[in-house]
MIDOSE-1310 file (N, C-alpha, C; in nm, 2 decimals, decimal comma, always signed):
residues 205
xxxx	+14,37/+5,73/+12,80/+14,41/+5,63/+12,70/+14,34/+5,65/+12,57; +14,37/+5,65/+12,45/+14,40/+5,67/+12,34/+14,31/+5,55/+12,31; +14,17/+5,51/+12,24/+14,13/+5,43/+12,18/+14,12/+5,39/+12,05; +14,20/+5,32/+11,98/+14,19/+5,28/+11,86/+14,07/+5,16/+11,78
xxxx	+14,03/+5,19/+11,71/+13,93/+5,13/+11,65/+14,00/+5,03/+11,52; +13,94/+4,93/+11,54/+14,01/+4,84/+11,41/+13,88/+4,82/+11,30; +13,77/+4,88/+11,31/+13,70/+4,87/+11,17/+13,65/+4,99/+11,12; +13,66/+4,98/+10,99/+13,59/+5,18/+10,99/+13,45/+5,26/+11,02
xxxx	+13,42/+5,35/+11,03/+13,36/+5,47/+11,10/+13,20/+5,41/+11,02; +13,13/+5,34/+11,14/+13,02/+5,34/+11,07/+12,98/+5,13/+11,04; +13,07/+5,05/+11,04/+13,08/+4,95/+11,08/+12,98/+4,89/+11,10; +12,96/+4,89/+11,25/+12,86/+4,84/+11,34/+12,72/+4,91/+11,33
xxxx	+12,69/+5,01/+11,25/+12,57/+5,08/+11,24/+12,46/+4,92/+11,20; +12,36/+4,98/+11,28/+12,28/+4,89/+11,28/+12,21/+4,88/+11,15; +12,19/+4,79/+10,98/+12,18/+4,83/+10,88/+12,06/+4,87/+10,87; +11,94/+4,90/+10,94/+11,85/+4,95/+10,91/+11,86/+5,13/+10,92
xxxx	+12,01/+5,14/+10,97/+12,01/+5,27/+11,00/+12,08/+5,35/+10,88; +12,17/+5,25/+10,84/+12,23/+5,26/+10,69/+12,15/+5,26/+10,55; +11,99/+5,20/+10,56/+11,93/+5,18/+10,48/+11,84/+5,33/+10,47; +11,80/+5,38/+10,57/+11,75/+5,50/+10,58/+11,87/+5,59/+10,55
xxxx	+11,94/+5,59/+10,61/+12,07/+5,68/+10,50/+12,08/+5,69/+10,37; +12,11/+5,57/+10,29/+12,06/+5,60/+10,18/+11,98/+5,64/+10,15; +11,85/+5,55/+10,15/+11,70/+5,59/+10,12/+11,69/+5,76/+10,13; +11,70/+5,85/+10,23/+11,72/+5,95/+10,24/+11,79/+6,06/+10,14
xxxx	+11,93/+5,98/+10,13/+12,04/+6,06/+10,01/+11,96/+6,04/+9,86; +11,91/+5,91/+9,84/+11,87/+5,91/+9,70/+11,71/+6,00/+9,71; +11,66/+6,01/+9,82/+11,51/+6,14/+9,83/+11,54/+6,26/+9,80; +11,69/+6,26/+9,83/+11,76/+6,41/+9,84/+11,73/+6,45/+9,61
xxxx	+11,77/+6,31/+9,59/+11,81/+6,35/+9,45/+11,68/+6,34/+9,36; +11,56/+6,30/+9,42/+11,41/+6,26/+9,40/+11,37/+6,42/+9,38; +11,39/+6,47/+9,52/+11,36/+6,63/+9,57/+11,41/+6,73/+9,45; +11,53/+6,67/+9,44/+11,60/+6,80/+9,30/+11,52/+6,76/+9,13
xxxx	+11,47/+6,66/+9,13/+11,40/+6,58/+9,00/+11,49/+6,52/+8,92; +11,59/+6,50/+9,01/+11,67/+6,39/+8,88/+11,57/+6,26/+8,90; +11,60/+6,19/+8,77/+11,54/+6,09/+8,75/+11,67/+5,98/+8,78; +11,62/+5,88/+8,79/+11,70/+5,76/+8,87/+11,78/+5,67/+8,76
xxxx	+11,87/+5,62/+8,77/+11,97/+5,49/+8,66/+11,97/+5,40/+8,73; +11,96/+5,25/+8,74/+12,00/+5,18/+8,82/+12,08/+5,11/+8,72; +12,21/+5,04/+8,77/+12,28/+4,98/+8,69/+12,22/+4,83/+8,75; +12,15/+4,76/+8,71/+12,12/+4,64/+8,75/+12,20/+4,48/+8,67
xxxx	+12,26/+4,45/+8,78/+12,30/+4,30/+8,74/+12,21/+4,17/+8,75; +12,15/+4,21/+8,88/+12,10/+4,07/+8,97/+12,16/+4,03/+9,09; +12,30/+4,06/+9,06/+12,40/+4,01/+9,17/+12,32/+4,09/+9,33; +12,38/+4,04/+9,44/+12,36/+4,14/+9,59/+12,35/+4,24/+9,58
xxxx	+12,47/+4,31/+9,54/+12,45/+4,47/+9,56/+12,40/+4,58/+9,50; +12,39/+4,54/+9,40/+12,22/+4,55/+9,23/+12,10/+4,57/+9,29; +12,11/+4,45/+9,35/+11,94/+4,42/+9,38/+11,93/+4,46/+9,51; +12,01/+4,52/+9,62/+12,03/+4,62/+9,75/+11,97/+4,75/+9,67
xxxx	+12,06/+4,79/+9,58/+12,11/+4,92/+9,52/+11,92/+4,92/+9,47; +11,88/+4,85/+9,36/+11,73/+4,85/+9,33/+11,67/+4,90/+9,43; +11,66/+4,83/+9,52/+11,56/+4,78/+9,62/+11,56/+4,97/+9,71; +11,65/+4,96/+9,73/+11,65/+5,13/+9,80/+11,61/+5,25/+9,69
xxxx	+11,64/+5,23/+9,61/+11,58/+5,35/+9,46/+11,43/+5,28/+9,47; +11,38/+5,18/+9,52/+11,24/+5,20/+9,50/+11,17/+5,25/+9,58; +11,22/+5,18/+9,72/+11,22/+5,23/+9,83/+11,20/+5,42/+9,86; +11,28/+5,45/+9,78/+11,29/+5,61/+9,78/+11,18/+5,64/+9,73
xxxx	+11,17/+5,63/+9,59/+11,07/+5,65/+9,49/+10,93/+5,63/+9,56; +10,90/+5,53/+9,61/+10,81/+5,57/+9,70/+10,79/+5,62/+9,82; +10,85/+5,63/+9,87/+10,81/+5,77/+9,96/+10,79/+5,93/+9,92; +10,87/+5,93/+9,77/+10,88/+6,04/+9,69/+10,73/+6,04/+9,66
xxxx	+10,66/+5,93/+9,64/+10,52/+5,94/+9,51/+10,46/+5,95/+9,67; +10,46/+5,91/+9,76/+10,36/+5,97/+9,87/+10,38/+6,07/+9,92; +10,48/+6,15/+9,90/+10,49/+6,33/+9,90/+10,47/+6,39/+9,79; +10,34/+6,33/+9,69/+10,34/+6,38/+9,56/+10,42/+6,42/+9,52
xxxx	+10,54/+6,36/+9,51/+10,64/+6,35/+9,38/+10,58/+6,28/+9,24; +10,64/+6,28/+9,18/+10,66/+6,18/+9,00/+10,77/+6,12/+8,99; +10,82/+6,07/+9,05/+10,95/+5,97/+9,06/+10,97/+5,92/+8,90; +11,10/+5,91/+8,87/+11,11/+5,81/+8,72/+11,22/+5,72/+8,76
xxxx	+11,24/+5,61/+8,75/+11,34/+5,51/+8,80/+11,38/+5,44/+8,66; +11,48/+5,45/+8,63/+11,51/+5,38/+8,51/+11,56/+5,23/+8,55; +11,56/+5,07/+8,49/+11,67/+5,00/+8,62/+11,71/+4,91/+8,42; +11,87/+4,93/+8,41/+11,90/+4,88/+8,33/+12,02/+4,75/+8,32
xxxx	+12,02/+4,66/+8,25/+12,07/+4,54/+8,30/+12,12/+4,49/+8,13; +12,24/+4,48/+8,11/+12,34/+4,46/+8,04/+12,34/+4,26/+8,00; +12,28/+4,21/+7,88/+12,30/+4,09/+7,87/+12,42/+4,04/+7,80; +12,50/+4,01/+7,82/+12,64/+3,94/+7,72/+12,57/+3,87/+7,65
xxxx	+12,45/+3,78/+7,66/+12,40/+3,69/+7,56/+12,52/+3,55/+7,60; +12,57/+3,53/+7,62/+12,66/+3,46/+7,73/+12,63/+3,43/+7,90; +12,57/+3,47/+7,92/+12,48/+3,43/+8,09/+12,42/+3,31/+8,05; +12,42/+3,23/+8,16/+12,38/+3,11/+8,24/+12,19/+3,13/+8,20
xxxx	+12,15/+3,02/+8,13/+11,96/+3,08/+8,14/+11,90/+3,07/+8,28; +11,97/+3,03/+8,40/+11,92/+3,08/+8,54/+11,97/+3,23/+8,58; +12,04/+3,26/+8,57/+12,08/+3,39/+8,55/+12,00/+3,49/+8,52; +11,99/+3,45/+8,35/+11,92/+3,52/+8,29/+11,79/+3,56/+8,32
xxxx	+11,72/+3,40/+8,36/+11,59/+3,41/+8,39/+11,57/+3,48/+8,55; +11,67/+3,50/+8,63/+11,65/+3,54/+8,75/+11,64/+3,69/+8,75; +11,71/+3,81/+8,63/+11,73/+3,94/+8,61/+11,55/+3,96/+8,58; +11,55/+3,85/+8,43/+11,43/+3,90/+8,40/+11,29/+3,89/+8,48
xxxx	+11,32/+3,81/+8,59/+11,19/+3,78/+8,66/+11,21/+3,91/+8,77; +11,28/+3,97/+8,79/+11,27/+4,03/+8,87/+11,27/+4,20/+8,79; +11,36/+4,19/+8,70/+11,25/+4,33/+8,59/+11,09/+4,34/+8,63; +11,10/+4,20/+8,61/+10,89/+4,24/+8,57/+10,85/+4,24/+8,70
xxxx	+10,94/+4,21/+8,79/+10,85/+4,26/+8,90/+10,85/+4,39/+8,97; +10,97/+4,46/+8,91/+10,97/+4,60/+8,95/+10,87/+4,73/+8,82; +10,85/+4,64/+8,72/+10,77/+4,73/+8,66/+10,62/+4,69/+8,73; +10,55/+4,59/+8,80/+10,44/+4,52/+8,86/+10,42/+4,64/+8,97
xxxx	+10,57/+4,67/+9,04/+10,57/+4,74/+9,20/+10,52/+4,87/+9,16; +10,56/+4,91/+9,01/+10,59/+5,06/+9,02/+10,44/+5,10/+8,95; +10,39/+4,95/+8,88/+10,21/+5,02/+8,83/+10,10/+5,03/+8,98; +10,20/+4,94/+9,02/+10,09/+4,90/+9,14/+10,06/+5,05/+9,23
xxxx	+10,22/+5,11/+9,27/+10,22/+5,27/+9,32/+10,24/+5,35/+9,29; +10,19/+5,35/+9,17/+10,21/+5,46/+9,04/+10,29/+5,55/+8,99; +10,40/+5,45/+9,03/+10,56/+5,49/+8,97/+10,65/+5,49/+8,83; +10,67/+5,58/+8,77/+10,69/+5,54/+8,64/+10,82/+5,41/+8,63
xxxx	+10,85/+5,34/+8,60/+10,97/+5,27/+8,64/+10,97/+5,19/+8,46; +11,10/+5,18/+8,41/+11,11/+5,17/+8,28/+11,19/+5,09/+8,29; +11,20/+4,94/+8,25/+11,33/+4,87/+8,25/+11,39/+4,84/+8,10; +11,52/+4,78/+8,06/+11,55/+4,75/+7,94/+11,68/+4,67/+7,99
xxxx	+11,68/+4,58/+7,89/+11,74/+4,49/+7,86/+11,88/+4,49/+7,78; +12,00/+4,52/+7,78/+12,11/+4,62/+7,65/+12,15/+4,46/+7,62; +12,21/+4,49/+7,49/+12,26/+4,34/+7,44/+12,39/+4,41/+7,39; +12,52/+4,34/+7,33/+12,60/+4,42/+7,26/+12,57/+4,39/+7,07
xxxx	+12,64/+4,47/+6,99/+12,58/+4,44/+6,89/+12,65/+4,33/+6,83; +12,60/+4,24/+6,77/+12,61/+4,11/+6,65/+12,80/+4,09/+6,64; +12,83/+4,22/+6,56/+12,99/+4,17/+6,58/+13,07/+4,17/+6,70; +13,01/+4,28/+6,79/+13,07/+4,26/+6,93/+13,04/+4,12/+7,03
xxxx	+13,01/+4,01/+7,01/+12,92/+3,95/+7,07/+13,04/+3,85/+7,10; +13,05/+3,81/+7,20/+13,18/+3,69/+7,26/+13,20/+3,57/+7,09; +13,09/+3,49/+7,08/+13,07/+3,42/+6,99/+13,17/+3,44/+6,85; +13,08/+3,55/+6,79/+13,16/+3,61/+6,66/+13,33/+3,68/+6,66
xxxx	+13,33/+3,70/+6,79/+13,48/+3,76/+6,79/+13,56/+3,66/+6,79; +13,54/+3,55/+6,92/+13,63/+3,42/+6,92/+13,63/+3,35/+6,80; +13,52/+3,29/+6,76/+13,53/+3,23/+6,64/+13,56/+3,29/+6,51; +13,57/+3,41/+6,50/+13,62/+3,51/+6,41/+13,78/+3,51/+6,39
xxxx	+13,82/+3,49/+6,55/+14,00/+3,49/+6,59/+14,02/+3,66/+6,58; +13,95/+3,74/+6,60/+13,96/+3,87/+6,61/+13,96/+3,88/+6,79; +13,94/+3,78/+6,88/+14,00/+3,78/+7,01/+13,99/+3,67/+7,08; +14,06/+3,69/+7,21/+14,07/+3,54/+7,28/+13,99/+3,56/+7,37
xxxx	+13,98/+3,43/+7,44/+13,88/+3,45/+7,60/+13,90/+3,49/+7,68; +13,83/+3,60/+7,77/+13,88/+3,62/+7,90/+13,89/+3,55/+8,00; +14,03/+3,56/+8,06/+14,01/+3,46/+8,16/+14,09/+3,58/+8,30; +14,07/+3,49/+8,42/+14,07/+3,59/+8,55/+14,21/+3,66/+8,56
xxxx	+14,24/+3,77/+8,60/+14,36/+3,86/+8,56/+14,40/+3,89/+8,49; +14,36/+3,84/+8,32/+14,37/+3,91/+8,17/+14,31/+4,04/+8,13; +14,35/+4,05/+8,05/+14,29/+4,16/+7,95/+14,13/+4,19/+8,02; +14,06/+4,27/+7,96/+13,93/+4,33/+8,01/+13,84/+4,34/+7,89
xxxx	+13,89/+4,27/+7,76/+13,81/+4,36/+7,57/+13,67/+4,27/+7,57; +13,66/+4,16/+7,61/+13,55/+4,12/+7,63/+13,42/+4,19/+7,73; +13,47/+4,25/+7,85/+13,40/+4,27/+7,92/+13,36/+4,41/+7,87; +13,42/+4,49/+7,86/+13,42/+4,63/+7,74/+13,32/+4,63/+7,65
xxxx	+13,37/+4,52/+7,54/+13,27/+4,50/+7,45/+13,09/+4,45/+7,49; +13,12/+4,37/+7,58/+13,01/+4,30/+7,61/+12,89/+4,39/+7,69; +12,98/+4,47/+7,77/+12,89/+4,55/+7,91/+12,94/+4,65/+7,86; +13,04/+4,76/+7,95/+13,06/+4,87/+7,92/+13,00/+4,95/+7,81
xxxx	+13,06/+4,92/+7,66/+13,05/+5,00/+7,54/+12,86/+5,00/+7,52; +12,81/+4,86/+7,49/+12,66/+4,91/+7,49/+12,58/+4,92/+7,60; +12,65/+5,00/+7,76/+12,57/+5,03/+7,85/+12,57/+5,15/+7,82; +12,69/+5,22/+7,76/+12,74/+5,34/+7,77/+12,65/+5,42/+7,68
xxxx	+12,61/+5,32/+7,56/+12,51/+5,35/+7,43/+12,42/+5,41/+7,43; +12,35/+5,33/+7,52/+12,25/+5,30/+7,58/+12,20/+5,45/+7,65; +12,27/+5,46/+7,76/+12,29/+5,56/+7,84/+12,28/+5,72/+7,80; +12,35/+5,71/+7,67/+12,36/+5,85/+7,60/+12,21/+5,88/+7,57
xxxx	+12,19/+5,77/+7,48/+12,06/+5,78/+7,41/+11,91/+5,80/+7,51; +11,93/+5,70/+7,63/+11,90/+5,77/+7,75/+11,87/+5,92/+7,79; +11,97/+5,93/+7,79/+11,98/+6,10/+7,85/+11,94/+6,17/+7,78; +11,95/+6,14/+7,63/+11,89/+6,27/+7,55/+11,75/+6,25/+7,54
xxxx	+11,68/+6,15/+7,52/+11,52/+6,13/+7,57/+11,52/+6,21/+7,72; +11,60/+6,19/+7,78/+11,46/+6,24/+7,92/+11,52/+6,43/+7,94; +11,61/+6,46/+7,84/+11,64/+6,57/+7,85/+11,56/+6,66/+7,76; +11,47/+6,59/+7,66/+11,39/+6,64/+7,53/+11,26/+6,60/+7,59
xxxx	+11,28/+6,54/+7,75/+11,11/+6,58/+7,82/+11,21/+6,69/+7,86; +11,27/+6,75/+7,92/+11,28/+6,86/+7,99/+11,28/+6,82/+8,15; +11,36/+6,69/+8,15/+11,40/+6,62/+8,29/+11,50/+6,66/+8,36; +11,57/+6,70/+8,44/+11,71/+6,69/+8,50/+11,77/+6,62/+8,48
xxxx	+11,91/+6,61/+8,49/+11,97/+6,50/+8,44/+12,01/+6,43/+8,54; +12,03/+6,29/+8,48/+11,97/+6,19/+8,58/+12,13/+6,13/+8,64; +12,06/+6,04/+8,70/+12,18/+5,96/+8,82/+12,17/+5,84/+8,82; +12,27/+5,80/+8,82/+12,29/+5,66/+8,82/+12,32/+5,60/+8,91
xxxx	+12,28/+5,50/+8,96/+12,31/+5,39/+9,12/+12,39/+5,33/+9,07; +12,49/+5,30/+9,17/+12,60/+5,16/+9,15/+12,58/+5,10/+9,31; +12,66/+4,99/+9,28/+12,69/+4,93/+9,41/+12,79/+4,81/+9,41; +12,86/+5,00/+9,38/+13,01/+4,93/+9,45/+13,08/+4,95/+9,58
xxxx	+13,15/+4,91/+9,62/+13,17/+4,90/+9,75/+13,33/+4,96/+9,77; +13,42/+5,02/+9,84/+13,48/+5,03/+9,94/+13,57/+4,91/+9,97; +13,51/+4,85/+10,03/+13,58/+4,73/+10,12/+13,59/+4,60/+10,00; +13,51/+4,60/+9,89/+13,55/+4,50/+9,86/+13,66/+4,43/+9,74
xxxx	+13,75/+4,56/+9,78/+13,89/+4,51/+9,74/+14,01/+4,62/+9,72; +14,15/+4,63/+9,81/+14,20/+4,73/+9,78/+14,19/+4,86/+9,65; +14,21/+4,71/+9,59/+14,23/+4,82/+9,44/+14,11/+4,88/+9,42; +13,98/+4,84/+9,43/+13,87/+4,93/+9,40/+13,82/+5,03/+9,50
xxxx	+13,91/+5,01/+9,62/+13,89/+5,10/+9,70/+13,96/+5,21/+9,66; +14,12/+5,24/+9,60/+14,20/+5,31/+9,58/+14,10/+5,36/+9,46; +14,09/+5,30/+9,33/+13,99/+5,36/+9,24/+13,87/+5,44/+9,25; +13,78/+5,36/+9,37/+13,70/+5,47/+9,39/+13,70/+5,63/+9,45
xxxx	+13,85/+5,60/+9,54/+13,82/+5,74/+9,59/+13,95/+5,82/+9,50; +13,99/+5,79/+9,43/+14,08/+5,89/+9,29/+13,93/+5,92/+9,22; +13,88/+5,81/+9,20/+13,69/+5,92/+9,11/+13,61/+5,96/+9,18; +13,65/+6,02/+9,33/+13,58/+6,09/+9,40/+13,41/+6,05/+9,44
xxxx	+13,44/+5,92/+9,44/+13,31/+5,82/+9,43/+13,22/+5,83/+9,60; +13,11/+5,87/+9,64/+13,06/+5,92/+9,78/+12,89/+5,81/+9,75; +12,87/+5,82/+9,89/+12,73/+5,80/+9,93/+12,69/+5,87/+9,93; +12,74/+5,99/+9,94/+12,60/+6,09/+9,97/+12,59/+6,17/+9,87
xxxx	+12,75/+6,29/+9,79/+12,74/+6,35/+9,69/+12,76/+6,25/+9,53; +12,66/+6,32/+9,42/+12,73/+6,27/+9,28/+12,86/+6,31/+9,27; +12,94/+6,18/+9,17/+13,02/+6,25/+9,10/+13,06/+6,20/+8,94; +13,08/+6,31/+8,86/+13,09/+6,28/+8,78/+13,20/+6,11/+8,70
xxxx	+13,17/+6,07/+8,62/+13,31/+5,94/+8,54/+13,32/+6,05/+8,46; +13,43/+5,92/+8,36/+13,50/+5,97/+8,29/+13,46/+6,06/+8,18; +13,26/+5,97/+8,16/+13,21/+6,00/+7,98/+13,13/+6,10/+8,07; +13,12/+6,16/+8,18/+13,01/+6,31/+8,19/+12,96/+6,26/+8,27
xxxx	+12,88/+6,12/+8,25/+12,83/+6,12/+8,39/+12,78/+6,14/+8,47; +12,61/+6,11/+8,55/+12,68/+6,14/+8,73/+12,59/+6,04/+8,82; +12,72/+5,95/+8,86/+12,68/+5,83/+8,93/+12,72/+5,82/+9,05; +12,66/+5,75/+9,15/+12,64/+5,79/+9,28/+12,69/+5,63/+9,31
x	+12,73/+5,60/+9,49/+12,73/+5,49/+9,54/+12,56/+5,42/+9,53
């Protein structure tokens, strides 16, 4: 008899065994000296995605490594001030973690600039509001374009130390929604290998 499975490969893995899998994959990229990106929200899978890049990082600094963890967090200037206050209390406590085990860990804050800002555009009449199923120019302008800024300018500082070029954490998921499922795997998106986007690039699950 033929057994069919109705959830996919890896499912029922007990998540402590999933956490050491990553933890592991991202030691892999410790080992080579990339330095670390985290794309930090606050949301679940941010502060998962954190929480295992530190995780790594130290175990890297107790195999005398030099870990560098960058964890960077996009403000619209439009967030809720519990929101806001929840990202930033938790920055400072990952720069706290990383003096305490002598990890270099560098956080920042991206804003977008002054004309791009929800505020000045609407009231400008140069755009309308996003709302759910619409257009995306807000969220572009808001997040994307000055993460992207950000990022460049990033990479050429740690490439003018003479760093490997670095990687970036996401935590996106698979399962949580056809379409980003179909998306991810056309960008050849893995837990275990990088791969490049569209601007160069190289970001990991």
């Amino acid at each position: 008899m033929h057994t069919v499975s109705l959830l996919p490969v890896g499912a029922l893995d007990p998540v402590e065994d999933r956490a050491d899998h990553a933890i592991l994959a991202i030691r892999r990229l410790l080992d080579a000296g990339h330095p670390l990106v985290v794309a930090y929200s606050g949301g679940k899978e941010s502060s998962m995605v954190a929480a295992l890049a530190l995780h790594a990082a130290l175990e890297h600094r107790a195999a005398g490594g030099n870990p560098l963890v960058v964890v960077t967090t996009g403000d619209t200037l439009v967030e809720s001030p519990e929101v806001a206050e929840h990202y930033r209390n938790e920055l400072s406590r990952m720069r706290k973690f990383g003096s305490r085990h002598g990890i270099r860990i560098i956080t920042r804050i991206v804003e977008p600039a002054m004309a791009a800002t929800f505020q000045v555009k609407v009231l400008s009449g140069r755009a309308l509001p996003s709302f759910p199923g619409t257009h995306g120019d807000c969220s572009s302008d808001l997040k994307i374009l000055p993460q992207r800024a950000f990022r460049r300018s990033l990479f050429r500082s740690l490439a003018d130390e003479g760093l490997a070029e670095p990687v970036t954490l996401l935590g996106t998921r698979f399962v949580e929604s056809t379409r980003r499922n179909l998306a991810m795997r056309q960008r050849g998106e893995s837990a275990i290998r990088p791969a490049r986007n569209q601007d160069g690039d190289l970001p990991r699950l």
